[in-house]
N, C-alpha and C positions, 0 to 999 in steps of 0.2 A: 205080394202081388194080389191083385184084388183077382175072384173068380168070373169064369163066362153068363153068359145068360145061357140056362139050362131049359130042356124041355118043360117042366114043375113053373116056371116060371113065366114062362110064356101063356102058359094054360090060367096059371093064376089070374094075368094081367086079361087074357079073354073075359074071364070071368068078372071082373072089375075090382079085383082085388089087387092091391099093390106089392110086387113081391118083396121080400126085405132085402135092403142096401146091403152091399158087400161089406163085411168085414176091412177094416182098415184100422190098422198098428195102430197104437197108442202114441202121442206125441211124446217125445223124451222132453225131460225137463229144461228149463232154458241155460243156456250158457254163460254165465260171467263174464266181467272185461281179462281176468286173468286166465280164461280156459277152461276152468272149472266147472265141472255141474254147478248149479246152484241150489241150495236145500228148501222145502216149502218153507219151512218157518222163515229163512230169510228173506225168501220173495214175499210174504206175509209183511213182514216188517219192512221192510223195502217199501212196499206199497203203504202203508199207513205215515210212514214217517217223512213221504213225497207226498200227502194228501191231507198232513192234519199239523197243524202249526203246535199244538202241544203235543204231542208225539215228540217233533224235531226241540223242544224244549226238553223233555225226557233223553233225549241224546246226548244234548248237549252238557249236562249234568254230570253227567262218567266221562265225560269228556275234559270237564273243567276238574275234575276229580283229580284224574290221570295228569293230567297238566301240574297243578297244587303239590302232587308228589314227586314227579320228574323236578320240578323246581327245587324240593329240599334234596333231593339227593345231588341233586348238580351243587346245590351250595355246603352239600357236606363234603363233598368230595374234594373241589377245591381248600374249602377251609382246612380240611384233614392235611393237606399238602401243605398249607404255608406250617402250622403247627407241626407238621414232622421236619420241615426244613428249614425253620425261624426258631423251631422251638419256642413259640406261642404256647403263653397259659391259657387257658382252657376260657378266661373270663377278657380277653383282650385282643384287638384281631391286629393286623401289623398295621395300618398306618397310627394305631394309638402306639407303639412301640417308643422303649426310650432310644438313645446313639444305636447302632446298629455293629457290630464286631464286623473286621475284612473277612473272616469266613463266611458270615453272613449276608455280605456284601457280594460274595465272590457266587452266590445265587441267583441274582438279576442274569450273569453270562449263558449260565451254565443250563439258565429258561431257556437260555435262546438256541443252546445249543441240542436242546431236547426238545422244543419245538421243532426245527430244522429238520429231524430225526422225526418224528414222530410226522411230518409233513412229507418226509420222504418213501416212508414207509406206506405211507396211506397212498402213494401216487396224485399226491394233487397236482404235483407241478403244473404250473399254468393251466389247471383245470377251473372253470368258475362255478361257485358252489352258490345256490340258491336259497336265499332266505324265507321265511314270511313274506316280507314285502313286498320283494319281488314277484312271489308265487301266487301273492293275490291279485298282482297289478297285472302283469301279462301270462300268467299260465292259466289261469281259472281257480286258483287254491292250489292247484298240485305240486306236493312238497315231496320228496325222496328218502329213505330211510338213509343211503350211504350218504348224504351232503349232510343231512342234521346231524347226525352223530360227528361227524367229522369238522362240522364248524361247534357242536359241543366239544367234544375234544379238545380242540385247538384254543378254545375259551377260556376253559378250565384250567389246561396247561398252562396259559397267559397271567393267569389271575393268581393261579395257585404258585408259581415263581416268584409273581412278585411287580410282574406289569400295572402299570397303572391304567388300566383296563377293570372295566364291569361287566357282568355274568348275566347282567337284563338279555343279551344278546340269544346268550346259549339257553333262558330260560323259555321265549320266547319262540325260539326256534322249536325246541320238543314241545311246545303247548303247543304249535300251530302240524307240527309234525302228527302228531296223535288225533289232533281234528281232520285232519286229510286225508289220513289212511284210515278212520271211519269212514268217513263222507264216500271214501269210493269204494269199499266195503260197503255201504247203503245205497250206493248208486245215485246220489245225489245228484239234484243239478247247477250246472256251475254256478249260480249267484248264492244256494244254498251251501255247497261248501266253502265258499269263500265265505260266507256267513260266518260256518265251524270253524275254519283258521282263526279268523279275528273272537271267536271266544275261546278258542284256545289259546290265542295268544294273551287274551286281556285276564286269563284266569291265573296263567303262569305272574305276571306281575301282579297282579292280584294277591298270589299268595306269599311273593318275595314280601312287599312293602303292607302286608296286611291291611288292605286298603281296596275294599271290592268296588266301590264305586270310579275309585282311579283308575281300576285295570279295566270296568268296561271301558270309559271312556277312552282309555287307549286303545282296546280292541276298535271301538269306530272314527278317531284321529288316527292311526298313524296302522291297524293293518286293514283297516276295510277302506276308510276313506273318503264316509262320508255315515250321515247319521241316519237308518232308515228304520222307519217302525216296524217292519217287519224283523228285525235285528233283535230290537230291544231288550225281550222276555229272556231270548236264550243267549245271548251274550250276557244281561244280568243275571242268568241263573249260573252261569260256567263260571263268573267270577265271584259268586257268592260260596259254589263251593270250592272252587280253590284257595281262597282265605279260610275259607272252614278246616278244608285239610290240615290245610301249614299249621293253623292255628292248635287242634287237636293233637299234632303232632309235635306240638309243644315248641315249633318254631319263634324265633325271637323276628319282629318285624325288621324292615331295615330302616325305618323312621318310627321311633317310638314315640310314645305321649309328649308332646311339647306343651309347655306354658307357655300361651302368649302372652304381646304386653299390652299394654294400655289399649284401650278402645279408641276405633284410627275413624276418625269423622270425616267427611267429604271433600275439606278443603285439604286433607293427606294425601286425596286419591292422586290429585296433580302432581305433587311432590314424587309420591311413588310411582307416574307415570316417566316420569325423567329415568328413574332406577331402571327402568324397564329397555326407553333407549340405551344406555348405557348396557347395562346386560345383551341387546343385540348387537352390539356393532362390536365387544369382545367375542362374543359366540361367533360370529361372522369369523374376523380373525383368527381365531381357533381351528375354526373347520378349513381355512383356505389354506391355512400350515400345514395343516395335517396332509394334504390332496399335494401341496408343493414339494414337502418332505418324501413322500411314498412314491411321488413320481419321480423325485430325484433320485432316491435311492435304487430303484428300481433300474432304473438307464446306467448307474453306474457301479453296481455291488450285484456279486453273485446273491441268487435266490437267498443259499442255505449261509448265507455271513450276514443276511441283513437285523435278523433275533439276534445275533451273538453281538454282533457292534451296537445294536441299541439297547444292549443289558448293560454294556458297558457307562456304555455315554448314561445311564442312568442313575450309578455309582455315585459320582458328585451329586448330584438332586438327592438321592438316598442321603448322603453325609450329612447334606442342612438341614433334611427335616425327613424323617422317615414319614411324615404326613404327606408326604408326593407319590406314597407307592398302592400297589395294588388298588381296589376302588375307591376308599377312604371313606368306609362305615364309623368309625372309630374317629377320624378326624372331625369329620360333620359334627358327631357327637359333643365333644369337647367343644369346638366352634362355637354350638350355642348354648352351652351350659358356664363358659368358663371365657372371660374377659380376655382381650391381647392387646398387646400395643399393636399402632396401628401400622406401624413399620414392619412386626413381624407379620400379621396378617397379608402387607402386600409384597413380603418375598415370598411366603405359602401361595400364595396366588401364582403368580409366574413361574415358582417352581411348578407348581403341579401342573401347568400348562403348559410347561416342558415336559414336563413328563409323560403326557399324556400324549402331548403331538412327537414326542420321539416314539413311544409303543407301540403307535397305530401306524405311522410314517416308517418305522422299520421291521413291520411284519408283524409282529405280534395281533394275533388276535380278540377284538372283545368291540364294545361299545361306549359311547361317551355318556351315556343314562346317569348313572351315579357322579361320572366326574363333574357333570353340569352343573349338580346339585350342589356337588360341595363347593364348585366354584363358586356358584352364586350368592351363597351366602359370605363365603368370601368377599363379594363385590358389593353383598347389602351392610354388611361391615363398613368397611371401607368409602357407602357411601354415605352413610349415615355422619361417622367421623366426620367426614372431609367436611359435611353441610357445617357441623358444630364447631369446625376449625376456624371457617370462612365468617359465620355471623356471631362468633364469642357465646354460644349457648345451645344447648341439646334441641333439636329440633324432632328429628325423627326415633323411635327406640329404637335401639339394635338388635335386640330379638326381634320382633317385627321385618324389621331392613332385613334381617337377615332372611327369613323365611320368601318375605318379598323379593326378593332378588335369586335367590334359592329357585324357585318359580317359575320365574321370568327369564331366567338362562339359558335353564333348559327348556322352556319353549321357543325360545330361538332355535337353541340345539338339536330340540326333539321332534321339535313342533307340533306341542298337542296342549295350547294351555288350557283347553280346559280340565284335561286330564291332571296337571299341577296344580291348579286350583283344586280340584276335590282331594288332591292328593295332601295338599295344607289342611283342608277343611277335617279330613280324617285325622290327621294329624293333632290338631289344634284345637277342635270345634269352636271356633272363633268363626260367626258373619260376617264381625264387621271385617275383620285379617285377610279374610276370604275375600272380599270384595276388594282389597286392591290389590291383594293377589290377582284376581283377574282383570285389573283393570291394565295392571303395571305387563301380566301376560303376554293379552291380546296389543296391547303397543309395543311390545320385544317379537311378538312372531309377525305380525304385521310387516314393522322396520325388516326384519331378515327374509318375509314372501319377498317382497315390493324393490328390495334393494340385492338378496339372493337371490331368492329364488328356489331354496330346499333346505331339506332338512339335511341333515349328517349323513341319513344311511340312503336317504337317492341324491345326495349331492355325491357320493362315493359310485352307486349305480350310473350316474351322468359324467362322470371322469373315465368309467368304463364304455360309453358309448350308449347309454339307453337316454332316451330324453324323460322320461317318464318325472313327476314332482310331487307323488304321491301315492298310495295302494289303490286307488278309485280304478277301475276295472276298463284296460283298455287293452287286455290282450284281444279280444275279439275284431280288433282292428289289424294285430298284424294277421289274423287269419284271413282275411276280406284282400287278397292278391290277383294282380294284375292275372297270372296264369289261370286263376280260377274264376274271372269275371269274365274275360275277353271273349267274343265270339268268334268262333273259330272259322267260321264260313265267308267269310271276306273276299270280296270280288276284287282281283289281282289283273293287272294287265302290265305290257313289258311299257318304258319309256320310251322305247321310239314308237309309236303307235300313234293316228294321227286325228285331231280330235275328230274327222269326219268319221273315221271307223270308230273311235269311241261314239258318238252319236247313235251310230247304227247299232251296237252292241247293247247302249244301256239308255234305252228311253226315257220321259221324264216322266218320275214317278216307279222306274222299275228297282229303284235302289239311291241311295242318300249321296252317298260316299265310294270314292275305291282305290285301290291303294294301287301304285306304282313301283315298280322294281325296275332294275340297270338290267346291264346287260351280262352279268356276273349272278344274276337271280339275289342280290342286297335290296334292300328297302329304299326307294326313291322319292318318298313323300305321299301324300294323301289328294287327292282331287275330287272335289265337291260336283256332283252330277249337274246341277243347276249351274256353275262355274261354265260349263261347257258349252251350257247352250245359252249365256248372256251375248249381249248383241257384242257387236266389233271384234268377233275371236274367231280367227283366221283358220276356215276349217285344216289347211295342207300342213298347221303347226303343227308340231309334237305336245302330245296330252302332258308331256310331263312340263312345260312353261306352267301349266296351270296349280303344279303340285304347289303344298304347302306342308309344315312340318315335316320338312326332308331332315334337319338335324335335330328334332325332336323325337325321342319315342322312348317306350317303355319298356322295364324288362318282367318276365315273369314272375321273379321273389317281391317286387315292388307294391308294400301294402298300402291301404285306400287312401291313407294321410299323406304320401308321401305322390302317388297319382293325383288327385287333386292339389294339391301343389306346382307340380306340373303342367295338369291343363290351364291352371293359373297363369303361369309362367310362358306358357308357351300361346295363350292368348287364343285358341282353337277347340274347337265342339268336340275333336277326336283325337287321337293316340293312338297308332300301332304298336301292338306288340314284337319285341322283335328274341329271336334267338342268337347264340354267341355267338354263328358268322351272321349276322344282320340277316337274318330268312324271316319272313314274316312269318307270326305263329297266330296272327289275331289283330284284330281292334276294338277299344274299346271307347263310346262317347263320354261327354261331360254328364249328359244327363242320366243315364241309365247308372254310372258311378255316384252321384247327388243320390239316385233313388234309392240305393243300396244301402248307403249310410245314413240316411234319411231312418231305413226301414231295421236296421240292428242298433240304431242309439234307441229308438220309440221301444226295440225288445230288450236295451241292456237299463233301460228305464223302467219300464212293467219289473224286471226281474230284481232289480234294486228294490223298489218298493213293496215286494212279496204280490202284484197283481197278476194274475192267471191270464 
């Protein structure tokens, strides 16, 4: 409580002296988003690292660190698993495996029956668990420590059994997990955490595939969503050191040094543009199995039998070729070092695309990252063959083909060619290889935008009901809601009221619009104040003749895309808001909703491109 004005002080102030200000309490330190005090030092770094572009480069660094290591331990963890229950030598991983024994075999069920378990336990049942991409595209970055661990989990279990499923997913996941729970630890702002996920994420592949330029570029294809310079520095720093990590820690990449072949000249590039359609219009197929499969399964098999019955159905595919199981590092491998016929090459093909659309289609969790790859070289096989069958004479290499289609598949699949492209380029260091790597890319993701329309993991998001077709940042769209736009103060009059009394109540110029209700207090339509007073309108009628948009209106969850859509639709300047018995809560116009969105894409733009 501050003190009175004393005598001393009043005397002072005669005198022209100013007496001293009351004592007042010290301000407490500020508060966190979790409750907490907050420490100087953190408000110190807080501020520097919101105010200086290499600061949040310094971040991002232990960030990409953290990520690099969460990846080798998730690939240790699973591989420890097929090795204690394959009994894997230490120098071989199971899809290089020879015939497989029925004890061995009888592993595929017995995933599904420990995933089941291990899904039960954790209470997901029909809970939906949030990825990276999701969380950059409509949360603002914000990821969950219980979902990532749980779709790690669920990953590793998948992988480690013996699914033909890959671990990009769960590595991804804890990169972009560790960048998030900095960022809000930093107090970051949302274009800048979403920044941190996508180099957390591109760090964790980064350090799988020892390949730091592939994993940025996947941090800004496939979780930010678009390339901005403000990104650059610290997503090339987060993937720099998480290949560093892996690497120091003595990690084996998951695409080792490749020889390429011959040097591929321009008139190749065509050639290899055909490989590239072809690569999409399989990819396509692939992903619309998988969405066919999972929803069939789903409408007709309990939750906890759907792992057990596609360990089974998996069993045959294992007996032809153990090259159909878990991600197929080992098969790749052999692929391109070791010649096949080309008949074996395309039952490998179809198997593993059984295999993979049974995993994913009956619960098993993971990603199609790796399997793409191996398919695709599978298909640059196979197209290469087929050219040399048709004109009597080797046309295309097959190392080459095969790297080329390798590529090209998965950016159908993935949709990030240029992240395959550098990921060859790392690879190979081959230009010219390179070059139609991206040439053969960009006309397989092209084919699959144009003719799909997504990728795997928001073609999977869009089967669940989000329309979303990429991480580019639109959650700030569903926050811009009819409930929170609409104006509340809406001038109401009952329907039988007769436009002469409306005249008299609402002059011209004293208001635009007003809205109309029955005799139940429902929503009766809207009527235009100038409507009222145009000539030939019969003042002893009822105002409500002149409503419009009686079976149009809006509700309050209804975000700005989905309201302008409507005023579209409904061909009118305005929209009421209405509540669950039709009570009006509000109206909102066409233009003041244009001006809204007008004015958060111009700030979700500034904040894309790091402008203040």
């Amino acid at each position: 409580m501050s003190r009175g004005v004393t005598a001393a002080d009043r005397c002072a102030t005669a005198r022209g002296v100013k007496p001293p200000l009351p004592s007042l309490p010290p301000l407490p330190p500020p508060i966190g988003r979790l409750g907490r005090r907050v420490p100087a030092w953190l408000r110190w770094l807080r501020g520097k690292v919101r105010a200086s572009e290499f600061a949040f480069v310094l971040v991002a660094i232990p960030v990409g660190m953290a990520a690099g290591l969460l990846t080798i331990v998730q690939s240790g963890l699973a591989r420890g698993l097929q090795m204690l229950l394959y009994g894997l030598p230490p120098d071989i991983r199971l899809s290089g495996m020879g015939p497989l024994s029925p004890l061995q075999l009888a592993v595929l069920p017995a995933g599904g029956i420990a995933l089941a378990a291990f899904t039960w336990a954790t209470r997901t049942r029909g809970r939906t668990l949030v990825d990276a991409v999701e969380a950059n595209a409509l949360h603002g970055g914000r990821m969950t420590a219980p979902d990532s661990l749980l779709i790690s989990g669920q990953t590793i279990l998948s992988n480690g059994f013996g699914a033909s499923v890959g671990l990009e997913a769960a590595y991804a996941q804890l990169g972009g997990l560790v960048a998030s729970l900095a960022a809000r630890i930093l107090n970051l702002r949302r274009g800048d955490m979403r920044t941190l996920v996508g180099a957390g994420t591109g760090a964790a592949i980064a350090a799988a595939f020892g390949a730091p330029i592939a994993g940025a570029f996947y941090a800004f294809e496939i979780t930010i969503g678009a390339y901005t310079p403000a990104a650059i520095a610290s997503v090339a720093a987060a993937a720099l050191a998480g290949a560093q990590v892996a690497q120091r820690l003595g990690a084996v990449p998951y695409l080792v040094a490749v020889h390429p072949g011959p040097v591929i000249h321009s008139s190749g590039y065509v050639i290899y543009a055909g490989l590239g359609a072809c690569c999409a219009l399989i990819g396509i197929v692939v992903m619309r199995a998988v969405a066919l499969v999972e929803l069939g399964t789903r409408a007709r098999l309990p939750g906890w039998s759907r792992p057990m019955l596609g360990g089974l159905l998996l069993i045959p595919l294992a007996m032809l070729s153990p090259q159909t199981l878990s991600a197929g590092h080992s098969a790749l491998h052999l692929d391109l070092v070791e010649t096949a016929p080309l008949e074996f090459i395309a039952i490998v093909l179809v198997a593993k695309s059984l295999a993979s659309i049974i995993s994913l289609g009956f619960g098993f969790r993971g990603g199609l990252f790796f399997a793409s790859l191996f398919l695709g070289t599978l298909v640059g096989h196979l197209y290469a063959g087929g050219i040399m069958l048709a004109l009597g004479r080797p046309v295309l290499d097959p190392d080459n083909a095969a790297m080329v289609g390798m590529a090209a598949f998965a950016a159908a699949v993935i949709g990030g060619p240029m992240t395959m492209a550098m990921l060859v380029l790392e690879a190979t260091g081959s230009f010219s290889l390179t070059g139609a790597v991206l040439a053969a890319s960009l006309v397989s993701a092209t084919i699959a935008r144009e003719t799909f329309g997504y990728s795997f993991s928001t073609w999977r998001l869009h089967l669940r009901g989000e329309t979303i077709k990429s991480a580019r940042d639109v959650g700030w769209v569903r926050t811009l809601t009819a409930g929170r736009m609409m104006r509340r103060d809406a001038n109401v009059v009952p329907a039988s009221m007769s436009v002469a009394e409306f005249r008299r109540r609402f002059p011209l110029g004293s208001t635009s619009r007003v809205v109309v209700t029955d005799e139940a207090g429902g929503y009766g339509g809207i009527v235009s104040t100038a409507a009222a007073y145009a000539e030939g309108v019969d003042p002893h009628n009822s105002i409500a003749m002149l409503a419009h948009a009686a079976d149009m209106a809006l509700t309050p969850g209804m975000h700005i895309g989905e309201i302008m859509a409507l005023l579209d639709t409904a061909e009118t300047d305005e929209l009421a808001v209405l509540g669950p018995a039709r009570e009006v809560l509000g109206i909102l116009s066409e233009s003041f909703v244009r001006r809204r969105y007008a004015e958060e894409l111009e700030k979700a733009q500034r904040d894309l491109f790091g402008e203040d």
